[in-house]
N, C-alpha and C positions, 0 to 999 in steps of 0.2 A: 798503595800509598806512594810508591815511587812516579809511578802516573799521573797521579793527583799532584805532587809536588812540580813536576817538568810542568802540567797544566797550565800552576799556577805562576811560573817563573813566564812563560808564554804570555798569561795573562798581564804582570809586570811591564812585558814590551811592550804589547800591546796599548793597553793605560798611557803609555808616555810618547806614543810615536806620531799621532797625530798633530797638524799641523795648526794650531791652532793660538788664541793669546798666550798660554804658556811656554809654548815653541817658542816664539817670536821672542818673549821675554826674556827665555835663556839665552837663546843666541846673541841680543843686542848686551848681554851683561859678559858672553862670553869675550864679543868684541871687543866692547868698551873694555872692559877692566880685566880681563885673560881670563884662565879656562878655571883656577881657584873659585871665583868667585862665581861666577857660571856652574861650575859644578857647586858650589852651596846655593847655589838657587835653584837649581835641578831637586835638590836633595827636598828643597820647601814641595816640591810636585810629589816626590817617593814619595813622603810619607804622609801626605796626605790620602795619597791614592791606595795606600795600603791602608790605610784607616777606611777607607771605603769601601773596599773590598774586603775587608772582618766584617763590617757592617752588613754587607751587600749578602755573605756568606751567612751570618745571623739570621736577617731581620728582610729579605728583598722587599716584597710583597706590602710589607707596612712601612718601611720608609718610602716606594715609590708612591706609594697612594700619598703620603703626608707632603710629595712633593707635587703629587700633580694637583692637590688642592691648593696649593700658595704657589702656583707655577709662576703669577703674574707678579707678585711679589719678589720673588725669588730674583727674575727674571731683573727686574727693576734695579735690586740692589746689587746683583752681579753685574749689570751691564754698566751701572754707574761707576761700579770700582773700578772694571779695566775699562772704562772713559778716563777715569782721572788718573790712571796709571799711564794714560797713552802719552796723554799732555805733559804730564812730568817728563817723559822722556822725550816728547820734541820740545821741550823748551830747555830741556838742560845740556850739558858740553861736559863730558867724558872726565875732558882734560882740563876744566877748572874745577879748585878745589879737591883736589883730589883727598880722598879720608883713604885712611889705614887699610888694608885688605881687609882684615879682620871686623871690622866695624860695615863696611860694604856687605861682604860676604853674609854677615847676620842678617844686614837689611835686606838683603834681596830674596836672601830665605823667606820673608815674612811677607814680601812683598808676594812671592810665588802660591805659600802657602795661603794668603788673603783670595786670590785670585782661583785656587780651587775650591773653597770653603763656600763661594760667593756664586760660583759660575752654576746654574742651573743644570749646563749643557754637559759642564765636566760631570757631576754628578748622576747624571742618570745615564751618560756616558759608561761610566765606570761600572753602574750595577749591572747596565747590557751587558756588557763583554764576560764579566761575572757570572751572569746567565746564562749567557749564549756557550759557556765551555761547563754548564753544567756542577761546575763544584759544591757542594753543601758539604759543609763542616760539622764533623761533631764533637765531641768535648778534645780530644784528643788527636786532632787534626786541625784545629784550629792554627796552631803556633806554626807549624809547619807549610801550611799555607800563604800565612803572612810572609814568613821570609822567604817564600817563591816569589811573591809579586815583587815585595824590596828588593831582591835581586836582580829580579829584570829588570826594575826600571833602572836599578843602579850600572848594572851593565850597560843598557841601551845612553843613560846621561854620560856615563866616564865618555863613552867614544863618541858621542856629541860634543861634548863641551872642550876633549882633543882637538877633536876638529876645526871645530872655529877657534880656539886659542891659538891653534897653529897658523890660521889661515891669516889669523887675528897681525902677526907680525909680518906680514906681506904687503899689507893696505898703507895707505898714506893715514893723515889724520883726518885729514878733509874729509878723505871717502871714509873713514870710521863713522864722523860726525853726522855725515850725510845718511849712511845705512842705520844711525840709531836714529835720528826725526824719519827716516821710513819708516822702521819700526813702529815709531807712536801713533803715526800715523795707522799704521793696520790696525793696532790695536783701538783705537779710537772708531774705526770702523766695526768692528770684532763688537764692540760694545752700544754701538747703535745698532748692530743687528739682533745682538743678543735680546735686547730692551726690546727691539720691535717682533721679532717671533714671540715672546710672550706676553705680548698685546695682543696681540692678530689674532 
């Protein structure tokens, strides 16, 4: 059990270390608005990704088939969300209008969490790595599981989101402003890729 639990905490890091639209998105939130609010965006990737992995731990075999039949679908409506996630963030300025942390912090949650629900890639991403270490769960192993993977990924987010919130008060504004329209940019590409591997 103790095995299975470190597994599943590995599995956690795992899940959230790749470099990918959600990476990008935390880091320009961590920028922009510091490492609070970055870290509750992070938090929209945990839990989703541990909701994937009970799933993945359940059910592999028939949610991956239920995805590779609607793959082009899938593919469409996730590659459109982080498209219009990308824009929002090269057309918007940090530093106008500034809202409440708290009010940010929730939207970016949802913003993060939209972006793994939608993303094809994260998805069957997440049931790989789930499979590739092996773990199936049984009644009693379940709950123990889940909070291996929300640990990691919680681990692996705290010292990301450190990170650039620290790095975050070193930068000018310009170069803040300019690294978050990069940002939208990848992700704006991130999303015509996604849309076009499940055309192809």
């Amino acid at each position: 059990m103790t095995v299975d639990f470190l597994k599943s905490v590995l599995v956690g890091i795992c899940l959230a270390a790749p470099i990918g639209p959600v990476v990008i998105t935390v880091m320009q939130k961590s920028l922009s608005y510091g490492r609070n609010t970055g870290f509750k965006a992070a938090m929209g990737c945990a839990v989703m990704d541990t909701v994937y992995a009970v799933l993945s731990f359940i059910a592999l075999a028939f949610i991956r088939g239920f995805l590779d039949k609607h793959r082009v679908l899938m593919a469409i409506i996730g590659g459109s969300v982080v498209i219009a996630l990308g824009i929002i963030m090269f057309l918007s300025d940090p530093y106008k209008n500034f809202r409440s942390e708290k009010e940010t912090g929730n939207k970016a949650f949802w913003q993060v969490a939209l972006l793994i629900l939608t993303n094809p890639g994260s998805i069957l991403y997440d049931f790989t790595v789930c499979a590739f270490f092996g773990l199936q769960a049984k009644d009693w192993t379940l709950l123990p599981l889940a909070a291996g993977v929300f640990l990691g990924e919680l681990v692996f987010w705290a010292l990301f989101t450190w990170i650039f919130g620290r790095l975050r008060k070193s930068l000018s504004k310009d170069t803040l402003i300019k690294l978050s329209k990069a940002s939208g940019l990848l992700l704006l590409i991130c999303g015509i890729v996604i849309i076009l591997r499940g055309i192809l």
